[in-house]
MIMIKOL-835920 format. One record per residue (C-alpha): chain; x, y, z; residue number from 1; residue in three letters. Coordinates in steps of 0.2 Angstrom, whole numbers, always signed. Layout:
rec ch->A c1->X c2->Y c3->Z i->NUM aa->ALA .
...
This chain:
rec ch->A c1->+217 c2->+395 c3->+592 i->1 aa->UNK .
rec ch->A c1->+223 c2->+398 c3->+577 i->2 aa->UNK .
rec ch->A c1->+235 c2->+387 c3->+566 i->3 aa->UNK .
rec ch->A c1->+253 c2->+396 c3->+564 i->4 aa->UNK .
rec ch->A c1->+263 c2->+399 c3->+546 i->5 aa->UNK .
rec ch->A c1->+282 c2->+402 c3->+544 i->6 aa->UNK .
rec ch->A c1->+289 c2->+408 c3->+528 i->7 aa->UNK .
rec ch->A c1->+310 c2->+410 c3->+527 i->8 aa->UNK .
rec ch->A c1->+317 c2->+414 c3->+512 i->9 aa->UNK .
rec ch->A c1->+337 c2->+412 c3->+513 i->10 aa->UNK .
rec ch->A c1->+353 c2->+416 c3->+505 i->11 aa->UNK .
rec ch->A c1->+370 c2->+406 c3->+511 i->12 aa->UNK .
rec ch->A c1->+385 c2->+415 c3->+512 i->13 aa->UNK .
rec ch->A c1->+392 c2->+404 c3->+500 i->14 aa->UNK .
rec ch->A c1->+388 c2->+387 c3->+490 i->15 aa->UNK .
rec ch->A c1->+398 c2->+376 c3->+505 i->16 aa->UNK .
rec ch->A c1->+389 c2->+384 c3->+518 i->17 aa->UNK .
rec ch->A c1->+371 c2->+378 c3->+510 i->18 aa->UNK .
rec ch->A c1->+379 c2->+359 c3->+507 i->19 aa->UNK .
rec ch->A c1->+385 c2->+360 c3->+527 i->20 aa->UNK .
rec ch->A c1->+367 c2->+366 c3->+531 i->21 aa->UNK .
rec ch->A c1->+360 c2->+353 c3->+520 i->22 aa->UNK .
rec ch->A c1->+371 c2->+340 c3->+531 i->23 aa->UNK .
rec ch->A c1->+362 c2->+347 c3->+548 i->24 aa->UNK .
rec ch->A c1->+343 c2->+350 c3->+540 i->25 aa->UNK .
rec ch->A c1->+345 c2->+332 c3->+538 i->26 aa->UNK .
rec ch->A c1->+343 c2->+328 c3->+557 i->27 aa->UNK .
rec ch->A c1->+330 c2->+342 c3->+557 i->28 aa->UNK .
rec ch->A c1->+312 c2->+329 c3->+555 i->29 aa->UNK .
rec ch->A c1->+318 c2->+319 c3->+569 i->30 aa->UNK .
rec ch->A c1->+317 c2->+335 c3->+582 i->31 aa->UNK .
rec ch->A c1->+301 c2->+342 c3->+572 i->32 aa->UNK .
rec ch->A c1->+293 c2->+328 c3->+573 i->33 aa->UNK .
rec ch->A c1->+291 c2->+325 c3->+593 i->34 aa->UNK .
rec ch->A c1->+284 c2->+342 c3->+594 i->35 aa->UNK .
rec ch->A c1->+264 c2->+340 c3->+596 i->36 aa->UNK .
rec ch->A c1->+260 c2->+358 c3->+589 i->37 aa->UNK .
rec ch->A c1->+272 c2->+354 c3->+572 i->38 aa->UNK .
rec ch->A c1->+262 c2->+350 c3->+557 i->39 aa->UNK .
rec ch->A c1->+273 c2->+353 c3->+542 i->40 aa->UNK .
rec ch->A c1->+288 c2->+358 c3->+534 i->41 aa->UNK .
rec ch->A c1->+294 c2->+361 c3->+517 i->42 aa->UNK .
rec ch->A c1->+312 c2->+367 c3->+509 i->43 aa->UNK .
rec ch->A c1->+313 c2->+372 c3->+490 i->44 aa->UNK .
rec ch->A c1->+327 c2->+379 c3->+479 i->45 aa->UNK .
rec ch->A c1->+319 c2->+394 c3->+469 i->46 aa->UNK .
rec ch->A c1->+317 c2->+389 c3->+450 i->47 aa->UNK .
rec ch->A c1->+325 c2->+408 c3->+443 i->48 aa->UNK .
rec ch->A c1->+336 c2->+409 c3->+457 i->49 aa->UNK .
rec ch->A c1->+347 c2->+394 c3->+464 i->50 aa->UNK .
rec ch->A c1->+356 c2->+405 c3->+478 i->51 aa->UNK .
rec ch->A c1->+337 c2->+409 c3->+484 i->52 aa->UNK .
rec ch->A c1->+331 c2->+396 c3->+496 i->53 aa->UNK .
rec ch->A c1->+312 c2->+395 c3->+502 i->54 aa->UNK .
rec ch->A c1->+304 c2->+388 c3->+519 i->55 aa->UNK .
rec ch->A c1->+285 c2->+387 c3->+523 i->56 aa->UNK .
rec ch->A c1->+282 c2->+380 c3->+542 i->57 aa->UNK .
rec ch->A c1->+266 c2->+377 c3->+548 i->58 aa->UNK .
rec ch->A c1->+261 c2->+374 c3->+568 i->59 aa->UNK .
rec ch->A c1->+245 c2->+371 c3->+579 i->60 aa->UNK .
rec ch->A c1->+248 c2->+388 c3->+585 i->61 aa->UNK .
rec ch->A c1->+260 c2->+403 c3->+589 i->62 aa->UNK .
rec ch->A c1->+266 c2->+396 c3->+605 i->63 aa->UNK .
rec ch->A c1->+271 c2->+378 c3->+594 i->64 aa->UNK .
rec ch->A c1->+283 c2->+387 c3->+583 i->65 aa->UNK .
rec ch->A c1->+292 c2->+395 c3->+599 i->66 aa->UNK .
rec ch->A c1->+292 c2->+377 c3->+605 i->67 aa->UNK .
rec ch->A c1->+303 c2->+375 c3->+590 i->68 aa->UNK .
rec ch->A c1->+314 c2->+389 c3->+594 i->69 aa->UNK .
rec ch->A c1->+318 c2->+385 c3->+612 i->70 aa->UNK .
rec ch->A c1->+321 c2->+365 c3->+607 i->71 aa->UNK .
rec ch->A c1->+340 c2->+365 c3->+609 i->72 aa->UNK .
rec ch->A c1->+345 c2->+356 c3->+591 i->73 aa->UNK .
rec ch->A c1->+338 c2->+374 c3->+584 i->74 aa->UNK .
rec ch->A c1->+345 c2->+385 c3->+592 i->75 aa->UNK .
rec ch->A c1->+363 c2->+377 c3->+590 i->76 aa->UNK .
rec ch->A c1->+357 c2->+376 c3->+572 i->77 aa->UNK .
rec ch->A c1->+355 c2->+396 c3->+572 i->78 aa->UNK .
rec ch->A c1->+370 c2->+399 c3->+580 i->79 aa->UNK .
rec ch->A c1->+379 c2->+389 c3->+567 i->80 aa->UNK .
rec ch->A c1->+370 c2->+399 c3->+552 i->81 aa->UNK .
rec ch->A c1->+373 c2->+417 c3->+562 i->82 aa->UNK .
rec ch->A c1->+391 c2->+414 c3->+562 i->83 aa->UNK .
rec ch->A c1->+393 c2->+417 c3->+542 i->84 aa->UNK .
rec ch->A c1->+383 c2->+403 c3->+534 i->85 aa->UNK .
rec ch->A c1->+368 c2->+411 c3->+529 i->86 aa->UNK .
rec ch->A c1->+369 c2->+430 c3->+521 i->87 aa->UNK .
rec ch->A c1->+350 c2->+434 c3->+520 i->88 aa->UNK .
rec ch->A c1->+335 c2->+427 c3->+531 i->89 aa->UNK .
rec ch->A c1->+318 c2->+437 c3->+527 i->90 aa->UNK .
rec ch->A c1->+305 c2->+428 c3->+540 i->91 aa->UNK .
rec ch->A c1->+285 c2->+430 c3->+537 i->92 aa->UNK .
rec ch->A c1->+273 c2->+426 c3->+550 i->93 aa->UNK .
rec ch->A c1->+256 c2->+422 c3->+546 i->94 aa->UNK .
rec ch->A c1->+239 c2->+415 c3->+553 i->95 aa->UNK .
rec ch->A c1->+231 c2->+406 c3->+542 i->96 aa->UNK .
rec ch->A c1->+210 c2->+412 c3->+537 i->97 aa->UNK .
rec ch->A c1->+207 c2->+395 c3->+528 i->98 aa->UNK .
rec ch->A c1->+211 c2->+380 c3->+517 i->99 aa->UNK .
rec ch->A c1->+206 c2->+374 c3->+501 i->100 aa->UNK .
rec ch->A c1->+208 c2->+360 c3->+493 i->101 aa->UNK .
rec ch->A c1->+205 c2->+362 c3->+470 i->102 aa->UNK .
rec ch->A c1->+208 c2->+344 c3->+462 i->103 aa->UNK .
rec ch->A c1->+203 c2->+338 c3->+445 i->104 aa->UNK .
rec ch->A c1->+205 c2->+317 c3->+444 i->105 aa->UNK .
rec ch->A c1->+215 c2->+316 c3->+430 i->106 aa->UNK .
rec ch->A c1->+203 c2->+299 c3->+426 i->107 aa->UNK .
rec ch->A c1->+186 c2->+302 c3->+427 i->108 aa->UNK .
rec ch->A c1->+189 c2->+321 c3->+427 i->109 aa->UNK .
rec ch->A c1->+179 c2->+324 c3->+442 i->110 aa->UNK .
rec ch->A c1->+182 c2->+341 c3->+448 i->111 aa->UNK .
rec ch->A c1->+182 c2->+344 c3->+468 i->112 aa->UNK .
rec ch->A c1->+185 c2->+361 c3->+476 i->113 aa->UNK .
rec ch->A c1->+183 c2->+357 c3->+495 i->114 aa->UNK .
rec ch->A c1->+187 c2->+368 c3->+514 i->115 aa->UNK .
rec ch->A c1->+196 c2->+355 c3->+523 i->116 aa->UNK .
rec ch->A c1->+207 c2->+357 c3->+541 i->117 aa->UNK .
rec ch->A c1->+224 c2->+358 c3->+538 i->118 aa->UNK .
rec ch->A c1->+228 c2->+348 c3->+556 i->119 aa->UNK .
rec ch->A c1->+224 c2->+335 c3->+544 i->120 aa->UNK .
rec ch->A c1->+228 c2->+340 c3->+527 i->121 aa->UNK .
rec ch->A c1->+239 c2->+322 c3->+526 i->122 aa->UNK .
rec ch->A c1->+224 c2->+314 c3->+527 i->123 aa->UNK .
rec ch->A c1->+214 c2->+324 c3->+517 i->124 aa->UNK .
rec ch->A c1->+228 c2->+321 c3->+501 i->125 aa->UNK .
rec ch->A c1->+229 c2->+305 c3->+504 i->126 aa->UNK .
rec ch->A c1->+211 c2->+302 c3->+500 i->127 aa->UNK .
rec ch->A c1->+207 c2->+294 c3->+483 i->128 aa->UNK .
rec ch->A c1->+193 c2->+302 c3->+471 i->129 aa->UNK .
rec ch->A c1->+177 c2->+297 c3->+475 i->130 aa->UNK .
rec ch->A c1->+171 c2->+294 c3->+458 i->131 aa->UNK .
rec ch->A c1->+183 c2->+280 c3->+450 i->132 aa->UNK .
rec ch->A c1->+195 c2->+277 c3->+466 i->133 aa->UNK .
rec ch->A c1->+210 c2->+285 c3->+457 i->134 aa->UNK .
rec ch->A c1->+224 c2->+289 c3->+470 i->135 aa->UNK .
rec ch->A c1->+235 c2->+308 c3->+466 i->136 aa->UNK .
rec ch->A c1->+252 c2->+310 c3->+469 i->137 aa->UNK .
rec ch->A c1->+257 c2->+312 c3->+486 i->138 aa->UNK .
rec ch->A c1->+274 c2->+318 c3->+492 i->139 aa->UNK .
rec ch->A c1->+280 c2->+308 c3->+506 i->140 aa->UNK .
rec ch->A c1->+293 c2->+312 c3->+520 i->141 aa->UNK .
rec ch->A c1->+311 c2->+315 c3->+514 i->142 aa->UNK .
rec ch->A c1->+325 c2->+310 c3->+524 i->143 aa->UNK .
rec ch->A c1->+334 c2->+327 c3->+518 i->144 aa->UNK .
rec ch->A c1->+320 c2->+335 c3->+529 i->145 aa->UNK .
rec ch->A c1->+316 c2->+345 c3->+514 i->146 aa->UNK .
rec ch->A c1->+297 c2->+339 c3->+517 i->147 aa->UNK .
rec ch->A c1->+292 c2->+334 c3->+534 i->148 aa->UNK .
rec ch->A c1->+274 c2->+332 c3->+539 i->149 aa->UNK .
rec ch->A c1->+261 c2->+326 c3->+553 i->150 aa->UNK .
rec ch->A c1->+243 c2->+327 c3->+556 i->151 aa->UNK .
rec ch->A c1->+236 c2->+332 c3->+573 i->152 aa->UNK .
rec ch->A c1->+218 c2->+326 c3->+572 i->153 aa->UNK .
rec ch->A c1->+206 c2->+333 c3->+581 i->154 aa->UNK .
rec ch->A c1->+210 c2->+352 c3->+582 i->155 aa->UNK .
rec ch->A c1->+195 c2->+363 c3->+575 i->156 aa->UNK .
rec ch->A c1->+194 c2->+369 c3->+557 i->157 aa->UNK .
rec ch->A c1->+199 c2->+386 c3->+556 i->158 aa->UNK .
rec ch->A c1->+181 c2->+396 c3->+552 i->159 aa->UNK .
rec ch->A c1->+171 c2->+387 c3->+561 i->160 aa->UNK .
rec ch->A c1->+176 c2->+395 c3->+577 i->161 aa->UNK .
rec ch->A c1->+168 c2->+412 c3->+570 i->162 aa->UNK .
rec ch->A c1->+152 c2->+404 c3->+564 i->163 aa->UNK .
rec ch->A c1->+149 c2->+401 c3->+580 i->164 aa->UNK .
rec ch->A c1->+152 c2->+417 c3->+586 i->165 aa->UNK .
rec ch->A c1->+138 c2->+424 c3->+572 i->166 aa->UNK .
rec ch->A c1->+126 c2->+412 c3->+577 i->167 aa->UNK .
């Protein structure tokens, strides 16, 4: 099974409906977070355009981000933003092909260019570089829920599913 991407890009109606939608995204980890097929979530103000929101979601599958939809916290939370707060919501769906992970170790410059599962990506950047130790800059949970993540170990690697198939 595939894992599941969801990008929103938003525009509020007005700047007090994004600061009352900041107050109810808030509560938003503590609802993702008992989903088992969430894995990650994060919320960013466009550079060039601060009335132009961004979303990336990503789920063990299709069927966990309509999880999410059904929880009931969501869907007041849509109703709320349906009734006027929000002006513009473009959605994009995606599965994902594969993950890569590029680091240079700003110590010993050991370069790294690795395939890795995202079910575990927190792992995976949390690991130190294996030449010198060095730990990278991680960005941890927010309690603004503009960052939310969890691992969910042992789900496949996407790709290797089709290997098998070839061989």
């Amino acid at each position: 099974m595939p894992i599941y991407l969801s990008m929103q890009r938003v525009r509020f109606s007005s700047p007090d409906a994004y600061e009352k939608f900041k107050l109810l995204f808030a509560d938003t980890r503590r609802h993702l977070m008992t989903l088992p097929g969430f894995l990650h979530l994060t919320w960013w103000e466009h550079p060039d355009d601060r009335s132009w929101y961004n979303e990336c979601s990503f789920w063990t599958s299709r069927g966990a981000l309509y999880d999410w939809h059904k929880n009931t916290y969501h869907k007041y939370c849509k109703a709320w933003s349906a009734n006027g707060a929000i002006m513009e919501d473009i959605i994009t769906n995606f599965e994902l092909v594969g993950t890569r992970l590029i680091r240079i170790c700003p110590v010993c410059n050991k370069a790294e260019d690795k395939k890795y599962n995202l079910a575990e990506e927190q792992a995976v950047l949390h690991e130190a570089c294996p030449q010198c130790g060095f730990h990278f800059p991680v960005l941890e949970e927010t309690p603004s829920s503009f960052a939310v993540f969890k691992d969910v170990p042992g789900l496949p690697m996407v790709g290797t599913e089709e290997k098998k198939e070839k061989e």
